[in-house]
N, C-alpha and C positions, 0 to 999 in steps of 0.2 A: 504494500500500500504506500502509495504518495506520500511524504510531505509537503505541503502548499503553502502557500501565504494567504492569508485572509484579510479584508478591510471588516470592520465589526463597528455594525454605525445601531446606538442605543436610542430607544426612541421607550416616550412615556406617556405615550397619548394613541390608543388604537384608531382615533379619528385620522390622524395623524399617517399612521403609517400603512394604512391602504392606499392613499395618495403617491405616498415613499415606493409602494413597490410598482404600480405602474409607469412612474417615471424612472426608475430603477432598468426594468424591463423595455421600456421603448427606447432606453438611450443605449441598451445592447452590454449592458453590463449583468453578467452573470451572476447571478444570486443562488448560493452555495444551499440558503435553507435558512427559515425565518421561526423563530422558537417566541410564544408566547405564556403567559401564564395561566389561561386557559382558552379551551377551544373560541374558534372567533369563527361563526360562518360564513362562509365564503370566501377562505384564505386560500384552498386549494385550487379556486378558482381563480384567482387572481394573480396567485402563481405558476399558475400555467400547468399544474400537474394533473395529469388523464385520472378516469375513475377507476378505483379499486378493482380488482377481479377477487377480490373475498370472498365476495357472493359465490361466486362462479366456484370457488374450490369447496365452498362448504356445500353446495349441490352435491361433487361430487366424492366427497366424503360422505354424506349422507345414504348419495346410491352405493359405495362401497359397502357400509355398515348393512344397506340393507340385501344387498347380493349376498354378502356373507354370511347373515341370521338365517337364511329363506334358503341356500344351501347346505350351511349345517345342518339345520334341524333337519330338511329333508336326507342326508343321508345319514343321519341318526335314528330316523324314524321308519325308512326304507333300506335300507342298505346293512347301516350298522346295526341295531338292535331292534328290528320289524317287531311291533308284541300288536295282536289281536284284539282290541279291548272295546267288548260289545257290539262288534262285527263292524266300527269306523272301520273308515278308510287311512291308509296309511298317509294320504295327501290330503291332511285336515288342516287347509289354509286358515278359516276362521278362528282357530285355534292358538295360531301363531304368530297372529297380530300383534298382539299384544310385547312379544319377545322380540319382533321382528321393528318395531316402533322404537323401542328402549334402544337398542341397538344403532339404528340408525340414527338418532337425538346423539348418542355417544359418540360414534365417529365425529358427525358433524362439528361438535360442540368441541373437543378436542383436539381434532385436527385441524382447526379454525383459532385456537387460541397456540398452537404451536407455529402455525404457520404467523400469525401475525406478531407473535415473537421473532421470529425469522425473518421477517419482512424489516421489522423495526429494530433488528438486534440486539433486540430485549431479550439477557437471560442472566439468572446467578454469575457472579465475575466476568460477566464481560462489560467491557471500561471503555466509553466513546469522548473524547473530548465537550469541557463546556466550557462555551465562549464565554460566556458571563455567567455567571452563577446568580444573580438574582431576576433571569427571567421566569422563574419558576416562582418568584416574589412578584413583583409590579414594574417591570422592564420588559419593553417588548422589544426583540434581537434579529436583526437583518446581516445575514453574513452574507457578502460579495465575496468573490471569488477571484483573484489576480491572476488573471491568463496573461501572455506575451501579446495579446493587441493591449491589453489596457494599464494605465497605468493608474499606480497604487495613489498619487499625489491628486488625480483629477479624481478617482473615485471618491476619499476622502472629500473632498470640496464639493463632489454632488452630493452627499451623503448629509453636509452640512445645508447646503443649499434645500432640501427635501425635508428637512425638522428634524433631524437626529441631534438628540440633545448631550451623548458621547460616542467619541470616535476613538478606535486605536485599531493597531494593526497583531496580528497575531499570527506564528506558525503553529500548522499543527498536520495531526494527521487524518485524513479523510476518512479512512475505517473506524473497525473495533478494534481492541485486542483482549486478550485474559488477563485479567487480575484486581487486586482489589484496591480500590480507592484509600484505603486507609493506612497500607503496610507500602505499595509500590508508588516509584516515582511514574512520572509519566514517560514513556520512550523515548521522546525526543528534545530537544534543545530549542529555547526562543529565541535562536540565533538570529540578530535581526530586526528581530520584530520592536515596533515604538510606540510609545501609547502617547496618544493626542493628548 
């Protein structure tokens, strides 16, 4: 994984900084990812990111759970241990509703909360940079991203220019990694980097 440079422009006002990210976006300055203190709708729209396919996987987890109840039991009930009970039938669907429902809600529900840990990198010891630590308090957090077309001085001065009330610059690194916040340093070095 990269290390990057970052522009980190602080903003204390969400009126504020929906403005920030369209002029952000039209002037072609890439925006790394914008952290607030809670959800704000219409962010994902404004940041230009497509919709989730969550849906789409918990569907098919749920046809998993339910392919696999609705086979088991049938070859538990035909195959593996056939028992005659009251002249049923051995393919008593009505039956297995019930097993076959549970089952499917399980995968679903599971495999939907695993996956969107995976998506978002959400797991016990693993450790993603934060740009500021009080957007999780009342700071809402716009990180630009320093490519080779842009430079770091004019981003700062748009950032200012758009109501960010601090600026500074920061390296880091774009992944995760393992470990824990309390015992480990972070990986890399802020070689560089200057706080406004």
């Amino acid at each position: 994984m990269a290390v990057k440079k970052f522009v980190v422009g602080i903003f204390t006002d969400e009126e504020v900084l929906f403005p920030a990210i369209k002029k952000v976006r039209s002037a072609g300055y890439k925006i790394h990812d914008v952290y607030t203190p809670m959800p704000i709708h219409g962010m994902d729209h404004a940041l230009g990111l497509r919709e989730t396919s969550l849906h789409t996987a918990g569907f098919i987890y749920g046809i998993t759970g339910t392919t696999t109840a609705l086979s088991g039991i049938g070859w538990v009930f035909n195959s593996d241990w056939p028992v005659n009970i009251g002249g049923k039938s051995h393919f008593d669907l009505p039956a297995w509703i019930p097993i076959t429902f549970e089952l499917t809600v399980l995968f679903s529900a599971v495999g939907m909360f695993l996956t969107f840990l995976y998506i978002c990198q959400m797991a016990p010891f693993v450790r993603k940079h934060h740009f500021n630590l009080r957007s999780t308090d009342d700071q809402f957090t716009m990180v630009v991203e320093c490519t080779e077309k842009s430079n770091e001085e004019e981003i700062k001065a748009f950032l200012q220019g758009a109501g960010a009330t601090g600026i500074n610059t920061q390296v880091a690194e774009t992944g995760w990694w393992l470990g824990r916040y309390d015992k480990d340093k972070t990986p890399f070095e802020h070689k560089g980097a200057t706080l406004a």
